[in-house]
C-alpha positions in Angstrom: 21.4 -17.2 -5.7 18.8 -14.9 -4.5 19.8 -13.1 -0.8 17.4 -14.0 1.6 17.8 -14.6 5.7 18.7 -18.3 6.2 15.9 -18.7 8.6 13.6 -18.6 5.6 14.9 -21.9 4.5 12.9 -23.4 7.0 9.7 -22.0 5.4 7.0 -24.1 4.1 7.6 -25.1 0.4 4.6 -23.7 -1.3 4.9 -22.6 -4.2 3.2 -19.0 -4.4 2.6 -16.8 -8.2 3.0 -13.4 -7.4 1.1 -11.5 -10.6 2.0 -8.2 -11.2 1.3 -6.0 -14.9 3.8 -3.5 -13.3 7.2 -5.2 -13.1 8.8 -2.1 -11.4 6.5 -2.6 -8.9 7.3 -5.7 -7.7 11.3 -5.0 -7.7 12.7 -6.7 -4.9 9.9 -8.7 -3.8 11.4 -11.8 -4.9 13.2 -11.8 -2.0 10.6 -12.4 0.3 9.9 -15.9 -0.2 12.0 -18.7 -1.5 9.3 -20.7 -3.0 7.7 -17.1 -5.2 7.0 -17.7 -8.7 6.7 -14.1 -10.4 4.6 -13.7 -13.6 4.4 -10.2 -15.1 2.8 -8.9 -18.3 6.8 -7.4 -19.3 10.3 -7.9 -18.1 11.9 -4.5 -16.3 16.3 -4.2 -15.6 15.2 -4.8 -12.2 13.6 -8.3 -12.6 16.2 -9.2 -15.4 18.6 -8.9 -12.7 16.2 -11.0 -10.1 16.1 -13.3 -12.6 19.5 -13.9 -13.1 20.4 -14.1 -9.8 17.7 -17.1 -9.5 14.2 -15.5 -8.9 11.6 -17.6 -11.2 10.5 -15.1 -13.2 7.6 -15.7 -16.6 7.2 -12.8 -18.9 3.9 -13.1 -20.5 4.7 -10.6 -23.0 1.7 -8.7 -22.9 2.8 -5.1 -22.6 -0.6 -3.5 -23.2 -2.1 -6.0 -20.4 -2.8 -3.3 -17.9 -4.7 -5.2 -15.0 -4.1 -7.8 -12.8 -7.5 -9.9 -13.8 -6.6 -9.3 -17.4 -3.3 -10.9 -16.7 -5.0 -13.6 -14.3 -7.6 -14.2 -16.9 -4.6 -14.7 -19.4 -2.8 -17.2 -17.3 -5.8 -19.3 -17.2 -6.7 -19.6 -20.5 -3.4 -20.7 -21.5 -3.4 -23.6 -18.0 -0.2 -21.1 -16.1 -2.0 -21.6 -13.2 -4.9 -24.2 -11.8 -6.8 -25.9 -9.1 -5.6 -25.4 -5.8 -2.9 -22.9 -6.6 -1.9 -19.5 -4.1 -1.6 -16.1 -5.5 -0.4 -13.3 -4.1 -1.7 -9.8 -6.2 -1.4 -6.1 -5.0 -4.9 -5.4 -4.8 -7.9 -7.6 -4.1 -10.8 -6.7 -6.5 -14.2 -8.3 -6.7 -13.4 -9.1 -10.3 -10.2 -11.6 -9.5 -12.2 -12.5 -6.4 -14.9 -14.2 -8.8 -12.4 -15.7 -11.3 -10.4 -16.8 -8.1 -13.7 -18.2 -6.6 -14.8 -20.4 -10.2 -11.4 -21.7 -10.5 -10.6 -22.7 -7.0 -7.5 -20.6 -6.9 -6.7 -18.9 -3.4 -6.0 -15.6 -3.2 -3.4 -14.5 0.0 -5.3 -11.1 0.4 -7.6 -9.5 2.6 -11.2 -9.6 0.7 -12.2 -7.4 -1.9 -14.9 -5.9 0.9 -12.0 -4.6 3.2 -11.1 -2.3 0.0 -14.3 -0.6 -0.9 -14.8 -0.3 3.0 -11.6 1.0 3.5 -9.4 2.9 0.5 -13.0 4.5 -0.2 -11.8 7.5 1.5 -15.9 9.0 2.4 -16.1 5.6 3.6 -12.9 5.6 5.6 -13.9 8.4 7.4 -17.0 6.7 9.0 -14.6 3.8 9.9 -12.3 6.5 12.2 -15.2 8.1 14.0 -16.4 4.7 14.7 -13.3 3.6 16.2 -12.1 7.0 17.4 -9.3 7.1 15.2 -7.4 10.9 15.0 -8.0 12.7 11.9 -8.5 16.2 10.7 -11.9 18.2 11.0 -13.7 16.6 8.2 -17.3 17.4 5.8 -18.6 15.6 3.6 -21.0 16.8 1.3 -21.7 17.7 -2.5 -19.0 20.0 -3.8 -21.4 22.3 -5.5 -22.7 23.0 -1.8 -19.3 24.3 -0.5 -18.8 27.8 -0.1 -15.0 29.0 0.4 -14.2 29.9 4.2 -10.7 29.0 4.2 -7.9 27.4 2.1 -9.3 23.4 1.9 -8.2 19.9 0.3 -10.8 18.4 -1.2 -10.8 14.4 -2.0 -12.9 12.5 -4.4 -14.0 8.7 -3.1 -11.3 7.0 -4.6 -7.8 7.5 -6.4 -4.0 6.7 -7.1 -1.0 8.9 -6.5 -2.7 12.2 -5.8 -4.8 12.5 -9.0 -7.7 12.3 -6.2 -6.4 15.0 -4.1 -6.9 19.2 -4.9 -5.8 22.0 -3.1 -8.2 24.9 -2.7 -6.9 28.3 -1.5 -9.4 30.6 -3.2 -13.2 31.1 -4.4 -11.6 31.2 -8.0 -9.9 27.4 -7.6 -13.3 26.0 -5.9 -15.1 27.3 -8.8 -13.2 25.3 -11.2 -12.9 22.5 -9.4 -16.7 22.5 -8.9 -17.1 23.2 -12.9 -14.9 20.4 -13.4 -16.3 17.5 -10.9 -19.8 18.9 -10.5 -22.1 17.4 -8.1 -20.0 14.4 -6.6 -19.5 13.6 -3.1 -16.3 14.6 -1.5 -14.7 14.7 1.5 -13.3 17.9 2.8 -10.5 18.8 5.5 -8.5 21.8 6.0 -5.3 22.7 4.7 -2.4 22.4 6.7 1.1 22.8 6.2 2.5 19.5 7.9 4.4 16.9 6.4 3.1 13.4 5.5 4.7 10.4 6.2 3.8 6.9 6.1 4.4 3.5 7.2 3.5 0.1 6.4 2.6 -2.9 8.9 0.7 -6.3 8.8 -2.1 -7.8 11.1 -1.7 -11.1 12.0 -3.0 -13.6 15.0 0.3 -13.1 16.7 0.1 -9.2 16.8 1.2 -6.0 14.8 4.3 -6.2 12.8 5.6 -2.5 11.2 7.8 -0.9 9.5 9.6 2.7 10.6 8.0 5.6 9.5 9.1 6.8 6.4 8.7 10.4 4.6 6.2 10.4 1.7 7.3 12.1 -1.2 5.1 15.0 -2.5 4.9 17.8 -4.6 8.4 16.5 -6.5 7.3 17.3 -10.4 9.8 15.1 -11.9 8.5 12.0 -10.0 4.9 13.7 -10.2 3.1 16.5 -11.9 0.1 16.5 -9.3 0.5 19.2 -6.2 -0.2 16.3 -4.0 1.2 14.0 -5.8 3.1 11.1 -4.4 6.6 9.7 -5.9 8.4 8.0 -3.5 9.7 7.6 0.3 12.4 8.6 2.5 13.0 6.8 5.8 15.8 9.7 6.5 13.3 12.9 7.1 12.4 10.5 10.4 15.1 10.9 12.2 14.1 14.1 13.3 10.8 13.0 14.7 10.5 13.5 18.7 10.3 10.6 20.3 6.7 11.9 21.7 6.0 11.9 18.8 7.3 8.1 17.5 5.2 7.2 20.4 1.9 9.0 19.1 2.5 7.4 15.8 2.7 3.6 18.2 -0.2 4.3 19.9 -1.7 5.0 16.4 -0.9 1.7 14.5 -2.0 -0.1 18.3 -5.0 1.2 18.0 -5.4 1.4 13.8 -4.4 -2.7 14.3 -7.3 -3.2 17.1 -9.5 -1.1 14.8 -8.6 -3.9 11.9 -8.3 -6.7 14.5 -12.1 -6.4 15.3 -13.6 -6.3 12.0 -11.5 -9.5 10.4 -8.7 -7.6 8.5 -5.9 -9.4 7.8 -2.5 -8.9 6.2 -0.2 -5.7 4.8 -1.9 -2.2 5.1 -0.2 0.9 4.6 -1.4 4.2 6.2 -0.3 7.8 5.4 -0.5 10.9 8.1 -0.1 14.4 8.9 2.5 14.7 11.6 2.4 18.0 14.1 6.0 17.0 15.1 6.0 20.8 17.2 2.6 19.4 19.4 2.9 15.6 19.2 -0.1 15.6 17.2 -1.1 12.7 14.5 -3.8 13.0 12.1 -4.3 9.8 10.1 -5.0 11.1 5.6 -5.5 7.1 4.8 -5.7 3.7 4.7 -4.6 1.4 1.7 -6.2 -2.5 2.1 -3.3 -3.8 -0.1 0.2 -4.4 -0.8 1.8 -1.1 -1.6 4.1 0.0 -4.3 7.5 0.6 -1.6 7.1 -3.0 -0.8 9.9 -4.4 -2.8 12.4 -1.5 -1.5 11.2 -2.0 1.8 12.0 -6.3 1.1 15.1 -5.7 -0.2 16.2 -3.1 2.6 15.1 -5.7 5.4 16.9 -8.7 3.4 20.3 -6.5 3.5 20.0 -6.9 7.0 19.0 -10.4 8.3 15.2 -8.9 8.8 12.6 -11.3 7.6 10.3 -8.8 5.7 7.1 -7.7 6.2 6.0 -8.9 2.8 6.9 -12.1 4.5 5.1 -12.3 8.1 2.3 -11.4 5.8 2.6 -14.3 3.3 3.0 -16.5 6.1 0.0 -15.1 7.8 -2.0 -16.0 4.8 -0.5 -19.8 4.5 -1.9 -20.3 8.2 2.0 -20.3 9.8 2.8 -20.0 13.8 4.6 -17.0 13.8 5.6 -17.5 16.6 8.1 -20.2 15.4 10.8 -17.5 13.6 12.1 -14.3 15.2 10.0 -11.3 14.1 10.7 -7.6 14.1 8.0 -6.3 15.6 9.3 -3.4 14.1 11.6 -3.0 11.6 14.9 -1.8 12.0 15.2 -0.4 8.4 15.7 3.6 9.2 17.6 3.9 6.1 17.2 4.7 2.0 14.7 6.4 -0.1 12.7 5.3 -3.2 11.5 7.0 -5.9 8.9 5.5 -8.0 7.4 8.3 -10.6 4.0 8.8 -11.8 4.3 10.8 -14.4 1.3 10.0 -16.0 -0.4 10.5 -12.5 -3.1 7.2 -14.2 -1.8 4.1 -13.1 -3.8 1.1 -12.7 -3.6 -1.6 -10.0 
């Protein structure tokens, strides 16, 4: 039988199909609701092992299916899933939003609106000046305007991993950069040698509900060739935050959840910042508007220890529940493991 807290056994029985073309990256997240039906477009050791310990698991067996509205278009056409039924997906796009929308199907994600407004990071950058979130100096402009003052990072509107991200440290690298991206917009900030961690939470009716801060992964070439390049997360690099600092990074999600609050987000986000742990200083990199790759680790470390996940308050959330009926964390009390997820191919698709 699948490990999950017993108060979850008093959770509505709805049946929800969690869709995922990436079966690694939904590993573990069968344990965050009894009534998850998992469809995927291939079978990994991980959800072989879910699936024999009693997660409902159907393997569509369409390796070169890459996207989730491929795979939901799929399910359709052969009647996997109808009128009336609840999805859960990692990302919201305005392309499952319409097949959602002519089928009847609901979606438990935040609109497809929340992520152009959001992951666009150009965008995202309007969104903390307007709600006076920290972050670093930041231009945006044409590339081909820039002229090199000092070592920069320059980010293009939108990508996964770190294949967005480029560290500038001389006229020769902006040159090539520019000859290789031309005349696109991009956002520019200083570099700075600081860390980056992350940390996860969900907006709900009933508050802000987060994980710890974790350690993002970067610049590790066997989990990613990219310089900035993401692969993973460590909650143990936290301990050694100050707790001025743990209470910067509170006031941040407060006021990043009031930011979200006001203009109708809800559900999971994930955000990922600079930390000054010397000064006490937080500058928030970005937002991400969806479930995020961790997730199942993060389940599956909250199961282990009686903590009704994240994944879900935010499932729960979306089915209309009182919160207020189980014993939330506000925050977790997972300050333990590390996760690596490569991306060698630094390309992958949501």
């Amino acid at each position: 039988m699948l490990r999950v807290p017993c108060s979850m056994n008093s959770f509505p029985h709805k049946t929800i199909h969690l869709i995922s073309p990436d079966p690694k990256k939904i590993e573990g997240m069968e344990c965050a609701y009894p009534h998850l039906k998992i469809f995927v477009s291939k079978m990994s050791p991980g959800l072989r092992k879910a699936e024999k310990a009693g997660a409902e698991i159907v393997n569509l067996k369409l390796p070169r299916v890459k996207r989730t509205s491929e795979l939901l278009a799929e399910m359709l056409s052969r009647k996997m899933i109808r009128k009336g039924n609840r999805i859960l997906i990692f990302k919201n796009l305005p392309k499952i939003e319409k097949l959602a929308t002519k089928h009847r199907i609901d979606i438990l994600m935040p609109e497809s609106y929340f992520v152009n407004l959001l992951e666009d990071k150009i965008h995202f950058v309007d969104f903390c000046h307007e709600f006076a979130l920290p972050i670093l100096p930041t231009t945006v402009r044409e590339l081909n305007l820039v002229r090199f003052l000092e070592p920069i990072v320059i980010q293009t509107r939108r990508g996964h991993a770190g294949e967005s991200t480029f560290f500038v440290k001389s006229p020769r690298e902006l040159e090539t950069l520019k000859r290789k991206i031309g005349d696109f917009v991009v956002k520019i900030t200083p570099l700075k040698k600081l860390p980056t961690f992350s940390l996860d939470f969900c907006v709900t009716r009933n508050g802000i509900f987060t994980t710890q801060p974790f350690f993002q992964i970067t610049g590790d070439p066997k989990l990613n060739p990219l310089e900035g390049g993401t692969g993973g997360i460590d909650f143990g690099p936290a301990a050694e935050l100050s707790e001025a600092t743990r209470e910067r990074i509170g006031a941040l999600v407060e006021m990043l959840g009031a930011a979200l609050d006001k203009i109708g987000y809800r559900g999971i986000a994930g955000i990922d910042f600079l930390v000054d742990n010397e000064n006490a200083k937080i500058y928030l990199l970005e937002l991400n508007p969806r479930l995020l790759s961790n997730l199942g680790f993060v389940t599956k470390q909250q199961t282990a220890i009686g903590e009704i996940p994240l994944l879900t308050i935010h499932i729960l959330e979306f089915l209309g529940v009182d919160l207020t009926e189980w014993d939330l964390p506000k925050v977790s009390a997972v300050k333990e493991g590390r996760f690596e997820l490569p991306h060698l191919d630094a390309r992958m698709v949501v």
